[in-house]
Each structure stands twice: as C-alpha cells, then as structure tokens.
C-alpha positions in Angstrom: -3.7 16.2 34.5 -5.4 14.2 37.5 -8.1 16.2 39.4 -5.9 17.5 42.3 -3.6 19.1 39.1 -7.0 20.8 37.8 -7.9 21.9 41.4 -4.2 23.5 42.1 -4.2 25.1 38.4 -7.2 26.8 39.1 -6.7 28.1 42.6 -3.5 29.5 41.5 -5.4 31.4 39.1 -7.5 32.1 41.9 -5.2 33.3 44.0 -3.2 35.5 41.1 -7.0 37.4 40.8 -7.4 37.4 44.7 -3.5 39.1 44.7 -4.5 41.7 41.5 -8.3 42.6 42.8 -8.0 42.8 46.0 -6.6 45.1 49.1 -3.6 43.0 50.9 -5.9 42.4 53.9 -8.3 40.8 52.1 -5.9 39.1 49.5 -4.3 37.7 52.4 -7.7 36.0 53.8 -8.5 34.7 50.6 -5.1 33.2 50.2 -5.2 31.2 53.5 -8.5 29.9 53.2 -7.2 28.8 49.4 -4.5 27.0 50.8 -6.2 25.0 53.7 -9.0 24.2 50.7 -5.8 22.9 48.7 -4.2 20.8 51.9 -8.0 19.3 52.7 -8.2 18.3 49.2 -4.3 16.9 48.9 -5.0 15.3 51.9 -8.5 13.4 50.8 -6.2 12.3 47.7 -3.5 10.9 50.3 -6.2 9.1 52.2 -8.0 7.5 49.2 -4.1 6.2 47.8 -3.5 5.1 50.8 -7.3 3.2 51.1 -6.7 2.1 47.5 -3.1 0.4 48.5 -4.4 -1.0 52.0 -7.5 -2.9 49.7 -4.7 -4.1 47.0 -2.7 -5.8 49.2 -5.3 -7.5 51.2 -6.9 -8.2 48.2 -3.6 -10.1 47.3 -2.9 -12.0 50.4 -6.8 -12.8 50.4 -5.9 -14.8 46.7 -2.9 -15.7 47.8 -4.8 -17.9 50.7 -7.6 -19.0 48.5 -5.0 -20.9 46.4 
C-alpha cells in the first residue's frame, strides 16, 4: 500500500470512531475536516506525479539533444 492508501485506511477508521463516539453535530465536523485533510493530501500526491512526469520528460528530450 502507497502512503496516500495508509492515510485513507486510517481516516476511515477515523471517521468509523468519529461516527460511533460522537453526537451527529460533532461527527459531522469531524467528517468534513477528514475529508478536506484527505483531498489536500490526494492532491499533494497529484502535484508531485505530475512534477515527477514534467522532470522525466524533460529529462528525456534534455538526452535526447545531448546526443
């Protein structure tokens, strides 16, 4: 499992005690603030694919030129 997997797992769980534990006011806080955590972090993982693609390929055409 990659780290965003570990992160979702585990705010899941989070969110199954928030749900169990708590009144529905206060589940329902938690919960949102859980998800925008969970979107930051999906997209920081987007950003850094995307940063590691964008550095492959001019990484490639840079070879391809030194050639």
């Amino acid at each position: 499992m990659n780290e965003f997997e570990n992160l979702k797992q585990a705010s899941y769980k989070l969110i199954a005690e928030y749900i169990e534990k708590n009144s529905a006011d206060v589940a329902t806080s938690a919960v949102i603030e859980i998800v925008e955590k969970l979107l930051a972090a999906k997209d920081m993982q987007v950003d850094r694919l995307a940063n590691e693609k964008a550095a492959t390929i001019i990484n490639d055409i840079a070879d391809r030129t030194s050639h």
